[in-house]
N, C-alpha and C positions, 0 to 999 in steps of 0.2 A: 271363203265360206267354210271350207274345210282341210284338215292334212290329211294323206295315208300312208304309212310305213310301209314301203315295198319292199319285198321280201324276196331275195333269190331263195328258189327253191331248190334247186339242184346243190348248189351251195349249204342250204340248211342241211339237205339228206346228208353232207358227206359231213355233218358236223362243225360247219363254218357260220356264225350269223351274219351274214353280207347282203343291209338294205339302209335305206335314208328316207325322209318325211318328201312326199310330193305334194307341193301345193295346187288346190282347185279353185276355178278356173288354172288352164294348164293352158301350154303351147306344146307342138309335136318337138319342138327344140329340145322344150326343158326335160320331156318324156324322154327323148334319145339320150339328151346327159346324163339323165340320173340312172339310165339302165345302163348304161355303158359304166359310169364310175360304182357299181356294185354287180359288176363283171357279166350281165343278163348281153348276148352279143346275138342271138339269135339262132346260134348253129349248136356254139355246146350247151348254154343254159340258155333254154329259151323259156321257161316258166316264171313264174311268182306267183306269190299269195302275200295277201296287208295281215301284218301282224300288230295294229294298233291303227285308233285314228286320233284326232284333235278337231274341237267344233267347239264356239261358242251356241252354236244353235241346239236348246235345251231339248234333249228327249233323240235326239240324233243317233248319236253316239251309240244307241242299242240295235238300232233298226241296219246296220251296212253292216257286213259280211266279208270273211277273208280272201274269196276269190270273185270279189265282183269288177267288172269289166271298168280298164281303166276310161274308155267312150263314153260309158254313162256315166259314172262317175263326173264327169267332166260336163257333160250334159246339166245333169243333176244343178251341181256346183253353179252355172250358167244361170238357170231359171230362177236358182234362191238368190244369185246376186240382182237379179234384176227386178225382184219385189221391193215395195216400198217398208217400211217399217210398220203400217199397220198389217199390210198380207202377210209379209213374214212373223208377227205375231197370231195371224190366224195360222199359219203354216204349223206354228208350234201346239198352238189348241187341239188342231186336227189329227195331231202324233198324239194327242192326250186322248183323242177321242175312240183313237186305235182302227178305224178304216180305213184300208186304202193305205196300208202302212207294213205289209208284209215282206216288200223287197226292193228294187230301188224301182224295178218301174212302174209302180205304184206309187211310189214318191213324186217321181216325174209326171206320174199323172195328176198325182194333189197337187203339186205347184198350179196347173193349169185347171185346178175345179174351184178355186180357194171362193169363186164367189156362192159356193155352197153352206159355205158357214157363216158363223155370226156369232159374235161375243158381246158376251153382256160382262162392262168392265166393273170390278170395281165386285162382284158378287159371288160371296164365299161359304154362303149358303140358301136354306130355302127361304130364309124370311127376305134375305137380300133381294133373291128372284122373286120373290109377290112383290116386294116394293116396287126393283125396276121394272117390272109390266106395267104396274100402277104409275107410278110417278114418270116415270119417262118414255113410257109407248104408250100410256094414256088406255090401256085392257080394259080396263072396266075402272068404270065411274063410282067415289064415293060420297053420298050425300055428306054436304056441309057439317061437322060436328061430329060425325059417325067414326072418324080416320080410327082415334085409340081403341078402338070397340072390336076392330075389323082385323081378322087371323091372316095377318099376310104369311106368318111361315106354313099354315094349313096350302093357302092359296098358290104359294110359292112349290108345295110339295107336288099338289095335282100339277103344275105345269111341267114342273120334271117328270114324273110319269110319264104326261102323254107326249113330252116332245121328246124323250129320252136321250136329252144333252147330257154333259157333264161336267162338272164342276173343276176346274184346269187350274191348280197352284202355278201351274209353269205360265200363264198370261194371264195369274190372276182374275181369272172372270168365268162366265160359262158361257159353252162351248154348244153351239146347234149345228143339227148338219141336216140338210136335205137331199138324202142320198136319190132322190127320183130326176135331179137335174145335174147327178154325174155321170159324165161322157170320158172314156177311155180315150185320149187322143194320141197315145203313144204305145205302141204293140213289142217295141222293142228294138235291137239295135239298130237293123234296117231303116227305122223310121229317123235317125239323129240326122239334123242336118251337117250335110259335112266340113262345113266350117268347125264344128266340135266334135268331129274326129281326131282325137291327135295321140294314138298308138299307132308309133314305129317302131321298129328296132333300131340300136344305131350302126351307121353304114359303116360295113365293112371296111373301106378304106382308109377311115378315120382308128381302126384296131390297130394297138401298137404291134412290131414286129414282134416282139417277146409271148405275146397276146395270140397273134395268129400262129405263130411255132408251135405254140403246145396246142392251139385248133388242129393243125394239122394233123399231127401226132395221134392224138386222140380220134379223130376219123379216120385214120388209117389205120388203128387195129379194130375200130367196130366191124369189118367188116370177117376178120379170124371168129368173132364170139358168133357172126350169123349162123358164118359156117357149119362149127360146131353145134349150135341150135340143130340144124339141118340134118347131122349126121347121128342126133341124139334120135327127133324124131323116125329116121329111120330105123335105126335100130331095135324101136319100139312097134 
């Protein structure tokens, strides 16, 4: 559904760019390889941040951020592969309509409200919208002979007002949302099922020797700069 450039971080700070694209849906496997082969081992670099994503899915691409959790993410990734090709088209509507779109679990949550919306295909303005209420939800009736006479963009305007949809280049149609019949079903990480879990680190024992030598090393003088820390604050 999606890439993310994962980014060592400790790496970046020392001036190094050390990351690779992770593909969503994931497995704890592929998680563990790809941090292991851009050196993330858990003890000396144990951070990152995504410094780019990849989506075919239109309007995406703005709404994820550089340090969001690779669980949801993967979560996320799950619920959009499992929409059919119309809900995934209302998914994309819903990013047009901008609620419920400020972080990812809010996205995680529109996956699971998508039957709050409704799209009218096919309609790229307001005359479109008087038609479609007219001719395909059958709104209101027009006497036999009356059709050319009758201001469907006037009709089409009031109905944008009071529904205050909006008109979506990205699925082509407009977009309604009934925000009084959405329900938050996802509060956040806690809530992921753990089958879609899958940040680990990778195991230690899989670290090549050359890999754990200089682990060592480098924990073995953190504990000189404590000190020093220690004997500063005294001082002071």
């Amino acid at each position: 559904m999606f890439e993310a450039y994962i980014t060592n971080l400790g790496k970046y700070n020392e001036g190094e760019l050390c990351g690779e694209y992770l593909k969503f849906p994931t497995t704890t496997e592929e998680v563990k390889a790809l941090l292991s082969r851009i050196g993330i081992d858990g003890v000396l670099y144990e951070e990152f941040f995504i410094t780019d994503y990849e989506t075919e899915i239109e309007g995406l691409y703005d709404l994820l951020g550089e340090y969001e959790s690779i669980d949801e993410l993967n979560y996320l990734a799950t619920l959009l592969k499992d929409l059919d090709e119309y809900e995934l088209e209302k998914f994309i509507g819903a990013i047009d309509y901008g609620e419920h779109t400020g972080n990812v679990q809010d996205l995680i949550n529109l996956t699971q409200n998508l039957d709050n919306y409704i799209i009218c295909p096919n309609v790229e303005n307001e005359e479109d919208l008087g038609r479609f209420y007219i001719d395909e939800l059958s709104a209101l009736e027009i006497p036999d002979g009356l059709e050319q006479y009758f201001d469907y963009e006037a009709y089409g305007r009031d109905i944008s007002l009071n529904s205050s949809g909006v008109f979506s280049e990205r699925c082509e149609g407009y977009v309604e949302c009934f925000n009084d019949g959405f329900h938050e079903h996802y509060n956040g990480i806690g809530d992921i099922p753990d089958e879609y879990k899958v940040f680990a680190y990778p195991d230690v024992e899989k670290i090549s020797m050359q890999d754990k030598l200089q682990m060592y090393q480098q924990m073995a003088s953190k504990p000189t700069v404590t000190v020093k820390l220690a004997q500063n604050r005294e001082d002071r």
